[in-house]
C-alpha positions as CSV (number, residue, x, y, z in Angstrom):
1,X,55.5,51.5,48.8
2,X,53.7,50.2,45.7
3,X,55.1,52.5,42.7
4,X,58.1,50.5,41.5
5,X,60.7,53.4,40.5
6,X,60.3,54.0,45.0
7,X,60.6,50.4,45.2
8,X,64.4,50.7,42.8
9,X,65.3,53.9,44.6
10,X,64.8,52.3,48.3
11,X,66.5,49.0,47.0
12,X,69.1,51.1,45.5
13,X,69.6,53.4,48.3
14,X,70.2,50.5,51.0
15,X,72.7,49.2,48.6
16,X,74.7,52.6,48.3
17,X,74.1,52.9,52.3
18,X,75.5,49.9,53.4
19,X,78.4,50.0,50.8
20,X,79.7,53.2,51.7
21,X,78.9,52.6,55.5
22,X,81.1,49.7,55.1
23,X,83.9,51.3,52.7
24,X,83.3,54.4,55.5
25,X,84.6,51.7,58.5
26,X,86.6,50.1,56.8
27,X,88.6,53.1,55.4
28,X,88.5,54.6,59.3
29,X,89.7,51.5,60.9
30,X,92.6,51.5,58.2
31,X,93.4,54.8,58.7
32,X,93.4,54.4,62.7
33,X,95.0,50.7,62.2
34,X,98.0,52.1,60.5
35,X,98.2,55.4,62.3
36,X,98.5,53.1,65.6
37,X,101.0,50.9,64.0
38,X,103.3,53.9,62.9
39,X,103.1,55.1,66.4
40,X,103.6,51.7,67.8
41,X,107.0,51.7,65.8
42,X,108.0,54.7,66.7
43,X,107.6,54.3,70.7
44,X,109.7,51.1,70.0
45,X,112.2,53.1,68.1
46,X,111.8,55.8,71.3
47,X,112.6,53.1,73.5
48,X,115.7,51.5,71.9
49,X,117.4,55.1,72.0
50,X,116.5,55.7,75.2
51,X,118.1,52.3,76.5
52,X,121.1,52.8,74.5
53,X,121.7,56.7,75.7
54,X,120.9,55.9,79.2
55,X,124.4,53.7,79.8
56,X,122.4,51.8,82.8
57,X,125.1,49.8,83.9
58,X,127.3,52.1,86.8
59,X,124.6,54.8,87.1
60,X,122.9,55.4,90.3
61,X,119.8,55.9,90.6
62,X,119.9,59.5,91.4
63,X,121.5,59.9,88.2
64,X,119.3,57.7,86.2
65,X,115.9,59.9,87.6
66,X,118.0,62.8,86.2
67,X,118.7,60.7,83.1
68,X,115.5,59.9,82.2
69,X,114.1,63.2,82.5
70,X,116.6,64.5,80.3
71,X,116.0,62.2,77.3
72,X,111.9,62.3,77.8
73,X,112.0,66.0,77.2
74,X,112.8,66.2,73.6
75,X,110.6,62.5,72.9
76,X,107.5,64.3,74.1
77,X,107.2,61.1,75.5
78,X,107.1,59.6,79.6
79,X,110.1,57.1,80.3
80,X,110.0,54.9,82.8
81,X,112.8,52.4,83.9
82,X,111.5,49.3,85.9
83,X,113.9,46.5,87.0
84,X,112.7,42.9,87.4
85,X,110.1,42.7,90.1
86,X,108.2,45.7,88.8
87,X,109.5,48.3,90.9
88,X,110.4,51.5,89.5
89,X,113.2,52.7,89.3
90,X,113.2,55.7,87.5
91,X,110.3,57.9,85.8
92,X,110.1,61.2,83.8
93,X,107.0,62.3,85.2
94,X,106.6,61.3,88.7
95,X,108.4,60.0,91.9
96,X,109.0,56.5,91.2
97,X,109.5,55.8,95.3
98,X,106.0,56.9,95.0
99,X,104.9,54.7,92.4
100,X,103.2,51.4,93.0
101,X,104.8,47.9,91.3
102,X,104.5,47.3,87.8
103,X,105.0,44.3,87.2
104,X,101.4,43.6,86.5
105,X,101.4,45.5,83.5
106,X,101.3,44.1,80.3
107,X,103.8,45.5,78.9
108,X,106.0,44.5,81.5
109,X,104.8,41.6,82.1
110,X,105.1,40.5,78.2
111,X,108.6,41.3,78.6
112,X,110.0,39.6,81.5
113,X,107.5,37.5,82.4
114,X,106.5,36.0,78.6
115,X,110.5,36.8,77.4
116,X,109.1,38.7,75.0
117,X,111.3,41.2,72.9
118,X,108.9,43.9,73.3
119,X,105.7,44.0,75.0
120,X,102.9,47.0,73.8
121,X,99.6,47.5,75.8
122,X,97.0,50.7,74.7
123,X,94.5,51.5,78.0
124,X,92.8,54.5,78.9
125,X,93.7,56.5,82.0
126,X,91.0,57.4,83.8
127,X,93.0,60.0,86.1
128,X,94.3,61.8,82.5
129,X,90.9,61.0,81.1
130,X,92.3,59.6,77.6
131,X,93.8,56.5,76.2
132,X,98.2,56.1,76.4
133,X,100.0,53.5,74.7
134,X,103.0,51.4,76.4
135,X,105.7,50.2,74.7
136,X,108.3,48.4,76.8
137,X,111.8,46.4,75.8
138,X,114.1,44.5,77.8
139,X,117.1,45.6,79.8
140,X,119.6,42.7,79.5
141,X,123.0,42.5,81.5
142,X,124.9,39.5,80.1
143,X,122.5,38.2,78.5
144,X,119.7,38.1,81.2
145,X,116.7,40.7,81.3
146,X,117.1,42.9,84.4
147,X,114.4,45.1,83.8
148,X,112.8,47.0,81.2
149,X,112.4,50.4,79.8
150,X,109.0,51.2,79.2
151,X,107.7,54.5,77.2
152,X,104.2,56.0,77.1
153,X,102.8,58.3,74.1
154,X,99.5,59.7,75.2
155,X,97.3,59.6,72.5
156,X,94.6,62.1,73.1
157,X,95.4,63.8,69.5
158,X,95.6,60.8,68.0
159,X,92.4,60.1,69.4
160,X,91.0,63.8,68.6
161,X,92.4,62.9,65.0
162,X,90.3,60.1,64.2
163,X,87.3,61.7,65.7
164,X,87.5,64.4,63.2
165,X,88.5,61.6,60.2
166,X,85.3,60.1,61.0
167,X,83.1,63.1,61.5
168,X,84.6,64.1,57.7
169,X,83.9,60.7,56.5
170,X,80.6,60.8,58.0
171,X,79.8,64.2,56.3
172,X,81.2,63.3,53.1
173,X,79.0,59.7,53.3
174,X,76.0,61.5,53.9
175,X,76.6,64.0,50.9
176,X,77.3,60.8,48.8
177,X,73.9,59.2,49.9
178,X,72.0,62.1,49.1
179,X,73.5,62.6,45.9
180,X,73.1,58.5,45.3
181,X,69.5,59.0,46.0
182,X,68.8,61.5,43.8
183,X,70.5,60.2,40.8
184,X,68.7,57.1,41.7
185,X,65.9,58.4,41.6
186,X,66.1,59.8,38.7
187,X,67.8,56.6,37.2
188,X,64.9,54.7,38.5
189,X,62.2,56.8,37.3
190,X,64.1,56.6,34.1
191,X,63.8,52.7,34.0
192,X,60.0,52.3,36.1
193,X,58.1,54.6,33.9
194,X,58.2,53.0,30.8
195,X,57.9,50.0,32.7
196,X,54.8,50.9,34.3
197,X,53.7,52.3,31.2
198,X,54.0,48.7,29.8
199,X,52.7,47.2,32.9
200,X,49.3,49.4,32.6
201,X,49.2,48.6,29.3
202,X,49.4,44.8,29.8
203,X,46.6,45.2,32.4
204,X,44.2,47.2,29.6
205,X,45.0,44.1,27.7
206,X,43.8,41.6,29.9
207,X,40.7,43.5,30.5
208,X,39.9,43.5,26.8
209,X,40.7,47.2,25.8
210,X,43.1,46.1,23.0
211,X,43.4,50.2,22.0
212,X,45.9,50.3,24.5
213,X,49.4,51.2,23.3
214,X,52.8,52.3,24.9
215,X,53.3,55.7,24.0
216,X,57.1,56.1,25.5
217,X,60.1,54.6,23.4
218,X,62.8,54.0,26.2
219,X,66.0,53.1,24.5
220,X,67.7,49.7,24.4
221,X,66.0,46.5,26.0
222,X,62.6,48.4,27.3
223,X,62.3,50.0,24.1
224,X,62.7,46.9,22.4
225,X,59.9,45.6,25.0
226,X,57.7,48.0,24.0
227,X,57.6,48.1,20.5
228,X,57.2,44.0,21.5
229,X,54.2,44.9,24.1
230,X,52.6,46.9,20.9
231,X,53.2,44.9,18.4
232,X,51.8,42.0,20.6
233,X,48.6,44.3,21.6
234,X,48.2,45.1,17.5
235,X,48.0,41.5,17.3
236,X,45.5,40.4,19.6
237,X,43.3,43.5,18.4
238,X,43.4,42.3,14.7
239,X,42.6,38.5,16.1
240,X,40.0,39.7,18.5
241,X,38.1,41.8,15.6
242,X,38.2,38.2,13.0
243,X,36.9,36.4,15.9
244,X,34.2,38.8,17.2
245,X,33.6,39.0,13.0
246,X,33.5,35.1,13.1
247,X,31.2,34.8,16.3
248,X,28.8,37.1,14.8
249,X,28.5,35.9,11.5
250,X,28.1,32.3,13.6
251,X,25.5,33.7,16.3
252,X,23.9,35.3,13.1
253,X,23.9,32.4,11.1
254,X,22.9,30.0,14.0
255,X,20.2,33.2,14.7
256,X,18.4,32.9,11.6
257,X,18.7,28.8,11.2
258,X,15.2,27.3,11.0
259,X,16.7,24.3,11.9
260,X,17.6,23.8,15.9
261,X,20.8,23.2,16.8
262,X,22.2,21.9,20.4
263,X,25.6,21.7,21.5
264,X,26.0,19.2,24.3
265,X,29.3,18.6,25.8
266,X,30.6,14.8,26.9
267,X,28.8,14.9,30.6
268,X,25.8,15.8,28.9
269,X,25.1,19.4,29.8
270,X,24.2,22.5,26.8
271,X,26.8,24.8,25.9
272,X,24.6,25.7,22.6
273,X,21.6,26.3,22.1
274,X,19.7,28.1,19.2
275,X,16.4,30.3,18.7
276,X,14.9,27.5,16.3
277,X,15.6,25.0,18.7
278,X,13.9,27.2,21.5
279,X,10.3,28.0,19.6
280,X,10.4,23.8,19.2
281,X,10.6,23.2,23.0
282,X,8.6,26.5,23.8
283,X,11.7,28.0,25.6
284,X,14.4,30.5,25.9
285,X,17.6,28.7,24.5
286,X,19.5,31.3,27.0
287,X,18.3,29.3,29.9
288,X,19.7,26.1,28.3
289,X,23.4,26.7,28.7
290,X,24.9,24.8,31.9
291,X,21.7,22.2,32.6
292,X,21.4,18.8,31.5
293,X,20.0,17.8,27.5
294,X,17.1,15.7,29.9
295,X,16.0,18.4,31.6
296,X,15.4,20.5,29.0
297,X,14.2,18.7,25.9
298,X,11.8,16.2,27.6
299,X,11.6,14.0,24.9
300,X,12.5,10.3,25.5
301,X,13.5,10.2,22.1
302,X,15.6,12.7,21.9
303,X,17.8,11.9,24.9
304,X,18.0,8.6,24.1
305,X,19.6,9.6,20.7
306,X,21.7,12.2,22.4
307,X,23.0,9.4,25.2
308,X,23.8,6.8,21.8
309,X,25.8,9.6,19.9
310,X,27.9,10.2,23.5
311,X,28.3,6.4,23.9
312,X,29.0,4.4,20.7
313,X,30.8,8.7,19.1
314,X,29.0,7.9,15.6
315,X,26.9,9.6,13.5
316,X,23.2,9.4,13.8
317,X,19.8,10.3,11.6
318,X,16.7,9.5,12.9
319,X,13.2,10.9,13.4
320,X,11.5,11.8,16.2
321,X,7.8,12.9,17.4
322,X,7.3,15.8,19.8
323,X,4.0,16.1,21.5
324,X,5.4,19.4,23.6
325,X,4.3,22.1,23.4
326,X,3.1,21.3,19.6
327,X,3.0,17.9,17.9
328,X,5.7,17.9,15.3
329,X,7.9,15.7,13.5
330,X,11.5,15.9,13.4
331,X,14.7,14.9,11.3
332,X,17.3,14.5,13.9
333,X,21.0,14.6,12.6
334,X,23.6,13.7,15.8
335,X,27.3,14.2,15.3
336,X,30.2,13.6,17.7
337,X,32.3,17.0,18.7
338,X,36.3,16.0,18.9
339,X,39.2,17.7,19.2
340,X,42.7,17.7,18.4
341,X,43.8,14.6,19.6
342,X,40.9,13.1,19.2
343,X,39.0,13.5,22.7
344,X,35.6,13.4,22.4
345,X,34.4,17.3,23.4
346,X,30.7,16.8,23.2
347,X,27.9,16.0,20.2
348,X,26.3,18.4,17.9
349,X,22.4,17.9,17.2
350,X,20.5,19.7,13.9
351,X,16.8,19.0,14.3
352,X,14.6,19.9,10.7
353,X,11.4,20.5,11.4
354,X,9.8,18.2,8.4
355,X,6.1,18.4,10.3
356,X,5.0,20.3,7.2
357,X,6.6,18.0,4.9
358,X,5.3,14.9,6.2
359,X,1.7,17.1,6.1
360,X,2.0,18.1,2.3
361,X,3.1,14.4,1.4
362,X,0.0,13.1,3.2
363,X,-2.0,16.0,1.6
364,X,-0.1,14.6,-2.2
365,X,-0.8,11.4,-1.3
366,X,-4.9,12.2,-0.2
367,X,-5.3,14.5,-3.5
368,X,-3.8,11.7,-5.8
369,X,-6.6,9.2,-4.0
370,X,-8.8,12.4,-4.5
371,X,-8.2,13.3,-7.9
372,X,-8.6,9.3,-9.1
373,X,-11.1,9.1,-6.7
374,X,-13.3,12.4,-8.8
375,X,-12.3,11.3,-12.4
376,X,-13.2,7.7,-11.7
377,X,-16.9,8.2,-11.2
378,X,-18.1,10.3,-14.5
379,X,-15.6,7.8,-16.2
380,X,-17.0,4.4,-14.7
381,X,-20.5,6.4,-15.4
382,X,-19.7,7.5,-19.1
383,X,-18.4,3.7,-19.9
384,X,-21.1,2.1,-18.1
385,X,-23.7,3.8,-20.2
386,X,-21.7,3.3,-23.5
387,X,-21.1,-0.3,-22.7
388,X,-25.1,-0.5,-22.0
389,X,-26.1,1.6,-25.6
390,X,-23.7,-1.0,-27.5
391,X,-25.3,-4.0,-25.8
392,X,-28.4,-3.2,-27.8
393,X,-30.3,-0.2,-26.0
394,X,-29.5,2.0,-28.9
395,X,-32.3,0.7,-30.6
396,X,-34.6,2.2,-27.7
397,X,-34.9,5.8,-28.4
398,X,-36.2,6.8,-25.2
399,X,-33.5,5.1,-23.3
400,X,-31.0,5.8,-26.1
401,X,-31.9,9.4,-25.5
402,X,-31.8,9.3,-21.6
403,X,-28.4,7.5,-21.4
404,X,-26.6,10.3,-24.0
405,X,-28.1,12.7,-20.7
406,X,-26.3,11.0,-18.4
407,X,-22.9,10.8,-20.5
408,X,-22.9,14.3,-21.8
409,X,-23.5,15.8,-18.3
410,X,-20.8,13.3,-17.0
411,X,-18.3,14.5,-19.4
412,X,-19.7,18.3,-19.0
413,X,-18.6,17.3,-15.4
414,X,-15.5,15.7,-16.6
415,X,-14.5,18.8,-18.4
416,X,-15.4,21.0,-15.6
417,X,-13.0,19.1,-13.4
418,X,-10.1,19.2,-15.7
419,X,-10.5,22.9,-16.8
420,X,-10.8,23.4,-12.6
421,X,-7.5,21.8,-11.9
422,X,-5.4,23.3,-15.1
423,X,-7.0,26.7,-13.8
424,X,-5.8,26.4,-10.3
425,X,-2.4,25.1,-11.5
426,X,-1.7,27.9,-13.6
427,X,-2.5,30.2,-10.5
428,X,-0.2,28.1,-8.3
429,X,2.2,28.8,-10.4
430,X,1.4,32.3,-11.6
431,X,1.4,31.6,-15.0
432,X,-1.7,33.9,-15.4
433,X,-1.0,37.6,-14.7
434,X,-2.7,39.9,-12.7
435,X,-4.5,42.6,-15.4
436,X,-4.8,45.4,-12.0
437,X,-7.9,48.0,-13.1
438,X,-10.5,50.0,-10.7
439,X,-12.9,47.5,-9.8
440,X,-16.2,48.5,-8.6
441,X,-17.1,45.4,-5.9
442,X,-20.2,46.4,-5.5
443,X,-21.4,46.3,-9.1
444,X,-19.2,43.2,-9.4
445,X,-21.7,41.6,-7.0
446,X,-25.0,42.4,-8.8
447,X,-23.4,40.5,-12.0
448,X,-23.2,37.8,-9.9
449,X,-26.7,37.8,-8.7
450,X,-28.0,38.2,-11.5
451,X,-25.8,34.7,-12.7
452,X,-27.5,33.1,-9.5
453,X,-31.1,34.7,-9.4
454,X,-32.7,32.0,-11.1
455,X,-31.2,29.5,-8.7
456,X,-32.2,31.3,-5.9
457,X,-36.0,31.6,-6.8
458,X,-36.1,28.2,-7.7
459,X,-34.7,27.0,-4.3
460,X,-37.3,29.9,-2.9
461,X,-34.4,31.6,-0.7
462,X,-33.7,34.8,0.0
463,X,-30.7,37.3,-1.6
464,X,-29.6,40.4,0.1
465,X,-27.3,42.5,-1.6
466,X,-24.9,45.3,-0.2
467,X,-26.6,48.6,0.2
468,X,-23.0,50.2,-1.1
469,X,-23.5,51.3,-4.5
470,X,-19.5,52.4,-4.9
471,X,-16.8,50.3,-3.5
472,X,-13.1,50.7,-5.1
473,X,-10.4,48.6,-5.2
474,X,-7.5,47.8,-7.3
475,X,-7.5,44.3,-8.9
476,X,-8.7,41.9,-11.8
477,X,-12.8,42.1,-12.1
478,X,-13.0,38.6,-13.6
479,X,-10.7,37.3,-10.9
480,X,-12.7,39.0,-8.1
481,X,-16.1,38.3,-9.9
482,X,-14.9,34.4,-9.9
483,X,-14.6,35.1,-5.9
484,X,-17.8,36.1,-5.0
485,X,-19.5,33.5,-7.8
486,X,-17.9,30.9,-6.1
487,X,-18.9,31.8,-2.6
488,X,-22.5,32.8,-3.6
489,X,-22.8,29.5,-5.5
490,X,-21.8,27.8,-2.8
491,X,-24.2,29.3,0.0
492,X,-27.1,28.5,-2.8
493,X,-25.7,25.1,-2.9
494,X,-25.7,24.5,0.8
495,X,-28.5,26.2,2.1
496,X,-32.1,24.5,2.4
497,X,-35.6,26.1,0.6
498,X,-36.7,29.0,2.6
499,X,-33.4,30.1,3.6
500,X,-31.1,33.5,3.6
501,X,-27.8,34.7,2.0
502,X,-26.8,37.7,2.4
503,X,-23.9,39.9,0.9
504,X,-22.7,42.6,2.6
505,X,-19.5,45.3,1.8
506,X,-17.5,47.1,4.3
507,X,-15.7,50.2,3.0
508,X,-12.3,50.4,4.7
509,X,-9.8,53.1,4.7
510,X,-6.5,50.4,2.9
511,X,-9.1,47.7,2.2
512,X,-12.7,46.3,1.7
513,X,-14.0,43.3,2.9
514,X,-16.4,41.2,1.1
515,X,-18.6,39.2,3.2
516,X,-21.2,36.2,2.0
517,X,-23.0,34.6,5.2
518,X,-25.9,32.0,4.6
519,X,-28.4,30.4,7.2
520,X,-27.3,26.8,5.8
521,X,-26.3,24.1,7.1
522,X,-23.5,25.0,8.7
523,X,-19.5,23.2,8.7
524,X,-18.2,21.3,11.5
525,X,-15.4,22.7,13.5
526,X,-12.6,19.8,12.9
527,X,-14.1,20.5,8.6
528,X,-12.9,24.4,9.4
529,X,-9.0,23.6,8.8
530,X,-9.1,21.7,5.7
531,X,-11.6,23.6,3.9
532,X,-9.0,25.4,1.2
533,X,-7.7,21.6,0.4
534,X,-8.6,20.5,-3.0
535,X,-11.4,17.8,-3.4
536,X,-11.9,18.4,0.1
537,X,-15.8,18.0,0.6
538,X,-17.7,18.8,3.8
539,X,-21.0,16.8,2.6
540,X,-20.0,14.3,-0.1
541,X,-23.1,13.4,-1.3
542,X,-24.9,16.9,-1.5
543,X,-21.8,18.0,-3.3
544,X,-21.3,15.8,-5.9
545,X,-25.1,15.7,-6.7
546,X,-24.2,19.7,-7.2
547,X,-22.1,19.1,-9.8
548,X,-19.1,21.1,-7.9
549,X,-15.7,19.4,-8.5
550,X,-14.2,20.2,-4.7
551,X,-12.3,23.3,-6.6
552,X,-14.1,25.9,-5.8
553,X,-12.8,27.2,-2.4
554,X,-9.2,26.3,-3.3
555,X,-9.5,28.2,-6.5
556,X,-11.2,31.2,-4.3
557,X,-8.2,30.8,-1.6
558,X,-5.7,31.2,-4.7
559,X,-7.6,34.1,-6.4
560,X,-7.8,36.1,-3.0
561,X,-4.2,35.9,-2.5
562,X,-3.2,36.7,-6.1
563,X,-4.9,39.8,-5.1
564,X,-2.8,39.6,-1.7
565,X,-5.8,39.2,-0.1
566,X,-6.8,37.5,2.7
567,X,-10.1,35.1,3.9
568,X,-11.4,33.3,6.5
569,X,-14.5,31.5,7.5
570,X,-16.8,31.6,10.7
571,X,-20.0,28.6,10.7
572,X,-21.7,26.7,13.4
573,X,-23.3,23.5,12.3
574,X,-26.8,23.9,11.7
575,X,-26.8,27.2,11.7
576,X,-25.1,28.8,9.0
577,X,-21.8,30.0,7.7
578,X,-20.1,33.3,6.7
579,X,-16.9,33.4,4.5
580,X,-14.9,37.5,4.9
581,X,-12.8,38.1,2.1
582,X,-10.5,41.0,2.6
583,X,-9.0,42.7,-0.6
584,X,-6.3,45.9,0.0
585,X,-7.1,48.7,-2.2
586,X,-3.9,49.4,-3.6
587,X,-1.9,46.3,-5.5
């Protein structure tokens, strides 16, 4: 019995039952009281006009046998006269010489034993095989009772009648249930279904389904409830929809961050954790949530902040030095999580990865040193020789001559240098603009040997060119004639007498790659990552006696991307060195 209109017509029906069972009794034990009462007073009426006809003082009792019978007939009622002791003296219906005492009767015995003015007893007969009722009253001679006169009213009609009263009431009872039960079903289907209506609906609400509406519109109270109930589920579907809107555009935001950010509450577990923050620790930030900030960051330095911000609730900026899984540098910013009532909820950590920062600042601060370091020498060179000419060796020609050598190819160098660094500043900054044409890369590369042959005879190495006589690619022919010039210079540079550069082209179908490979002396493995730096040299002294200014590949690493291009460099010291420059074919 779970649907609730059964539940309101079951609860509804006991109610009728037991009301009209008990109005039923009641009403039948009214009826039955009363009629017994009216009969009651009428057997007492029977029996005062049967003491006053029967003139008992001077009548035998022949007479009085014959007496009684004549005034029981028209009663419809038995008449019995018993004196004193019980016995009987006269009876309507039977011998009384035949009779037994009656003075154990209760009539009687109410009557002349009690002094009662009337005594009344109801028993059934089992010899008549129904119930009579006994009324007796007092036969007084001067004042003191001498007997009684007692008359009986069988009641077998009576009895019959109140069988039948109930049997209708019973009838009429059970036609007034069944008809209760069906208007209360129908009342209570009335009043349940909306209300289970509602009830379904609240349980769609609670399981997130906020599309849920009552569709009924009971009158009064329910359909005040249910406009409430829709109006309530309108409501929390508008509020879900801003805060799904507001989670996403938080998980999004929190998603792309290149910043980490953890959310530790006050026992020191993650409730938070970001993607950023995951590639630092080499981890998935889902597996965070629920474990302890020391178990998952494994940095001293980090927990040790974390555990300060939970202790003292202040702000805190700091940096700190992971070794796992990368070494990196971070800017830490810590800030206590409260609520309301100022309860502290947890801290909120944003870690900046400034690795690269602190990198480019060293790199500043190494191409400053650099840069002095490059200018300072033709300079000290240039005043050293001027300061020796104006000390007197002017007037030695052969010297004078030697020393304006050394200053002009200083300041040739000098000028190099500058004109180097304002070149690959304005391509930083791509102030100069790419003028895109079909270049043919492979006649681009014969310019350049020819620009380099007489270096390479005189060093007595060997130059083998691409066999490609047409390779396209979209692109600047200057720039990408710089390129390979560079390269090629640089393999003549670096490669001792008797040695081999080669250039080769490979024809690919978005792109063409440009390779120059020497058998020179080769770059060391930890040299490999800080080749592209500017005034970066491999061999110092070889260089500088060159003439190269430490420009070159950092010009040629700028001129290939302009081109978006990449390259990248393969050597083994001792044993040579190729650079691969990869150009698209469409800019």
């Amino acid at each position: 019995m779970h649907k609730l209109w059964v539940r309101i017509t079951f609860s509804f029906f006991l109610l009728m039952f037991f009301a009209l069972l008990g109005s039923g009794l009641f009403l039948a034990n009214t009826m039955k009281n009363t009629y017994m009462d009216f009969k009651e007073s009428q057997l007492k009426q029977t029996a005062h006009l049967v003491l006053r006809a029967l003139e008992l003082n001077g009548i035998e009792q022949q007479d009085l046998q014959s007496k009684v019978k004549e005034l029981a007939a028209p009663v419809t009622s038995r008449v019995t006269v018993i004196d004193r002791n019980g016995k009987v003296l006269a009876d309507s219906e039977d011998n009384p010489s035949s009779m037994e005492s009656h003075a154990s009767r209760p009539e009687v015995s109410q009557v002349i034993k009690e002094g009662k003015e009337s005594g009344i007893s109801t028993r059934y007969s089992h010899t008549l095989g129904y119930s009579m009722m006994y009324t007796a009253i007092p036969v007084k001679i001067d004042g003191e009772v001498k007997g009684v006169v007692r008359v009986a009213l069988s009641l077998e009609n009576i009895e019959k009648a109140i069988r039948h009263l109930r049997n209708t009431l019973t009838i009429v009872l059970f036609a007034a249930l069944l008809l209760t039960a069906l208007i209360g079903i129908r009342i209570a289907k009335g009043i349940a279904k909306p209300v289970e209506e509602m009830m379904f609906v609240s349980q769609k609400l609670k399981d997130k389904d906020y599309t849920a509406r009552v569709s009924m519109r009971p009158k009064g109270e329910l359909g005040q409830l249910a406009n409430a109930i829709n109006v309530l589920a309108a409501s929390l579907k508008s509020q879900m929809e801003t805060i799904q809107e507001n989670e996403q555009r938080l998980s999004g935001v929190l998603r792309n961050m290149m910043s980490g950010v953890l959310f530790v509450d006050k026992n020191g577990k993650i409730l938070l954790a970001n993607r950023a923050i995951g590639c630092m620790l080499d981890a998935d930030p889902e597996a965070f949530t629920g474990k302890q900030h020391v178990e998952i960051v494994k940095n001293a330095g980090l927990s040790r902040l974390i555990a300060r911000c939970l202790n003292e609730q202040t702000e805190i900026r700091d940096e700190i030095q992971f070794y796992y899984p990368n070494e990196r540098i971070l800017d830490a910013h810590l800030a206590p999580y409260v609520g309301e009532n100022g309860e502290l909820k947890g801290i909120v950590a944003v870690l900046h990865d400034i690795t690269d920062i602190r990198r480019l600042e060293k790199m500043r601060s190494e191409f400053i040193a650099n840069v002095s370091h490059e200018l300072k020498t033709p300079i000290t060179s240039v005043k050293g020789f001027t300061e020796t000419l104006l000390d007197g060796a002017m007037e030695d020609k052969e010297a004078l001559h030697h020393f304006l050598g050394i200053i002009h190819k200083e300041s040739e160098r000098l000028h190099r240098m500058i004109n180097d660094i304002l070149h690959l500043s304005k391509i930083e900054q791509h102030m100069i603009p790419l003028e895109v044409e079909n270049v043919n890369v492979a006649e681009v590369v014969d310019r350049v040997a020819d620009t380099v042959r007489k270096d390479v005879e005189k060093k007595g190495l060997e130059l083998h060119l691409p066999v490609e006589r047409e390779c396209w690619v979209k692109g600047e022919k200057d720039r990408i004639q710089q390129i390979i010039l560079n390269l090629v210079s640089n393999a003549v540079s670096y490669t001792p007498a008797g040695g081999r550069i080669t250039v080769s082209l490979a024809d690919r179908e978005d792109e063409v790659a440009i390779s120059v490979k020497d058998t020179g002396i080769g770059i060391a493995k930890k040299d490999l990552p800080r080749l592209f730096e500017r005034f970066y040299r491999v061999d110092k002294g070889r260089a500088r006696n060159s003439g190269g200014t430490g420009l070159g590949l950092a010009i040629v690493k700028h001129l290939v991307e302009s081109h978006q291009g990449k390259i990248e460099v393969k050597s083994e010291e001792g044993r040579g060195t190729e650079f691969i420059v990869t150009l698209p074919k469409q800019q």
